[in-house]
MDAnalysis code that builds the backbone (N, CA, C; Angstrom):
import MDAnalysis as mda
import numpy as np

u = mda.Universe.empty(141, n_residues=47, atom_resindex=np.repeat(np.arange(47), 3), trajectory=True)
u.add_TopologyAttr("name", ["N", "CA", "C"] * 47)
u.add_TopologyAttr("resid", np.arange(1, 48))
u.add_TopologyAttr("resname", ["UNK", "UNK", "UNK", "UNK", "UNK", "UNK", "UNK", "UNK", "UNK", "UNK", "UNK", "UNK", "UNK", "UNK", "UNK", "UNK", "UNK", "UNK", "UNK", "UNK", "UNK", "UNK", "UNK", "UNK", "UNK", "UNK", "UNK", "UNK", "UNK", "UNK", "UNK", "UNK", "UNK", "UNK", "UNK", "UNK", "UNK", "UNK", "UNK", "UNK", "UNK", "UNK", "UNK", "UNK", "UNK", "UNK", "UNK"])
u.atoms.positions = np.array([
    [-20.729, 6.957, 5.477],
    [-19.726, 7.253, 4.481],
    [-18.349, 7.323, 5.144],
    [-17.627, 6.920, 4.240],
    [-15.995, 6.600, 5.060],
    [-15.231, 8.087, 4.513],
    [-14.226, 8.639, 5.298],
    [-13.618, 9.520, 5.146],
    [-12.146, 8.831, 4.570],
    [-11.504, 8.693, 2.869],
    [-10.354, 8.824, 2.722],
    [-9.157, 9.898, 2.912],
    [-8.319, 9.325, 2.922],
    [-6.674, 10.030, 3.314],
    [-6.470, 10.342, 1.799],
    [-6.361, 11.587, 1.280],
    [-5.753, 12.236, -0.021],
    [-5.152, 11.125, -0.898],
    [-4.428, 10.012, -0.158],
    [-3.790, 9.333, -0.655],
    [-2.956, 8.535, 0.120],
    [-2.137, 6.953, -0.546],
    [-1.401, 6.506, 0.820],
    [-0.834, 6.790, 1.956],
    [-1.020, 6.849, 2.835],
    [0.055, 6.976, 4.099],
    [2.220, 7.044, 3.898],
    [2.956, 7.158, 3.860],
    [4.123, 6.690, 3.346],
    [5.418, 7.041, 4.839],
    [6.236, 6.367, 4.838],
    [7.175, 6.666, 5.903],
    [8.009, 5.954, 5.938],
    [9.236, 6.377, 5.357],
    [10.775, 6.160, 5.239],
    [11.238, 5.129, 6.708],
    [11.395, 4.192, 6.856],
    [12.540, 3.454, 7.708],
    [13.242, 3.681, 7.614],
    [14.291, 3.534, 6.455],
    [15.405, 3.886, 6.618],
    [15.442, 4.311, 5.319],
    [17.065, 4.390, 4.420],
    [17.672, 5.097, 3.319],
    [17.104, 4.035, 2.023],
    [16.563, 2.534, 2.326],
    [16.186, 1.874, 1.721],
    [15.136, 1.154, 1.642],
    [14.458, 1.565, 2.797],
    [12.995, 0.842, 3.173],
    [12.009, 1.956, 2.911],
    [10.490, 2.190, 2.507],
    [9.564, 2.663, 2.481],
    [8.856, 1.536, 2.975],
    [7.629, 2.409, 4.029],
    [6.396, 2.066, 4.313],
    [5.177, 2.371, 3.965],
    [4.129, 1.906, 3.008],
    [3.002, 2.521, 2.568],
    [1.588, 1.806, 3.611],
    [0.848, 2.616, 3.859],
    [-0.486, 2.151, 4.782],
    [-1.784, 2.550, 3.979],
    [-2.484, 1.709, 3.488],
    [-4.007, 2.174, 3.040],
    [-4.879, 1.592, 3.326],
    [-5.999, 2.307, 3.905],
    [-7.063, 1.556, 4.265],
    [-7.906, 1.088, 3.138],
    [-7.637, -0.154, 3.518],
    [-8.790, -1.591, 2.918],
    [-10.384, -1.676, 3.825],
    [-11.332, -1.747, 2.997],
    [-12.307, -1.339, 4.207],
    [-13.229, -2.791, 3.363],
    [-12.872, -3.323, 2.616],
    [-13.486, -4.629, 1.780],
    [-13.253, -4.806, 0.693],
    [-13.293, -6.051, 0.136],
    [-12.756, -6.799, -1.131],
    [-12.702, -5.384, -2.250],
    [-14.090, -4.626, -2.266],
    [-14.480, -3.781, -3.192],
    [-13.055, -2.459, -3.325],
    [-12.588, -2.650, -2.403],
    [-11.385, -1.517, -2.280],
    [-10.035, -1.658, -2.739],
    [-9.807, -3.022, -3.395],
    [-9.063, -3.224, -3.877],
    [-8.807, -3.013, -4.817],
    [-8.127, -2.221, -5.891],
    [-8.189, -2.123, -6.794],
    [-6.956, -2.431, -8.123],
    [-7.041, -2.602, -8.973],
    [-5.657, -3.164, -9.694],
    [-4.709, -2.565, -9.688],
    [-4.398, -0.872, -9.277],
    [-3.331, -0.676, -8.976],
    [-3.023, -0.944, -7.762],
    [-3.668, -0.897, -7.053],
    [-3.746, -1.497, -5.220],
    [-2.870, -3.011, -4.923],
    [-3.223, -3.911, -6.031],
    [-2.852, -5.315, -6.173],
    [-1.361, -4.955, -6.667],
    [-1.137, -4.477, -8.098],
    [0.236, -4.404, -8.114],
    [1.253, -3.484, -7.284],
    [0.736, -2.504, -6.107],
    [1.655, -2.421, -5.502],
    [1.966, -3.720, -4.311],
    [0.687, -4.443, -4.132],
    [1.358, -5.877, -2.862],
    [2.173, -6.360, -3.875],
    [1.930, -6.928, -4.980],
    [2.796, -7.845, -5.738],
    [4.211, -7.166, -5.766],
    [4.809, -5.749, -6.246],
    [5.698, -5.463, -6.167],
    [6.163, -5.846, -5.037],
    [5.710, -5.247, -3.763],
    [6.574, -5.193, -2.467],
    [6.529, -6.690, -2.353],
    [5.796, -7.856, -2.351],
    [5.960, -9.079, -1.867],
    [6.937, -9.728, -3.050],
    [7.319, -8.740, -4.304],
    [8.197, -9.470, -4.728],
    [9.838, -9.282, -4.215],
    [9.921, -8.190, -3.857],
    [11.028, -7.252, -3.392],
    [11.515, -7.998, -2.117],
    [10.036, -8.574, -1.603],
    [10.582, -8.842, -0.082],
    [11.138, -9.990, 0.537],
    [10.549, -10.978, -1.020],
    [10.817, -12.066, -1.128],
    [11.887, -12.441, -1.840],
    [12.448, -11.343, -2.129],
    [14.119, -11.513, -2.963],
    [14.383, -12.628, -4.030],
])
């Protein structure tokens, strides 16, 4: 059995950057809010 973190990881770069970290441990862990936060950030990042 896997031990989760309460919740994402998170850590400020700077005044405009956030960093979020979650462990993915297989396809099954993905989940649809999981997906729309990559889509947000890969939309953001991709300007």
């Amino acid at each position: 059995m896997r031990a989760w973190p309460a919740g994402p990881a998170r850590a400020a770069i700077s005044s405009e950057r956030t960093v979020n970290v979650v462990k993915v441990f297989s396809l099954d862990d993905v989940d649809e809010q999981l997906r729309d936060w990559l889509t947000e950030a890969y939309d953001h990042a991709s300007g």
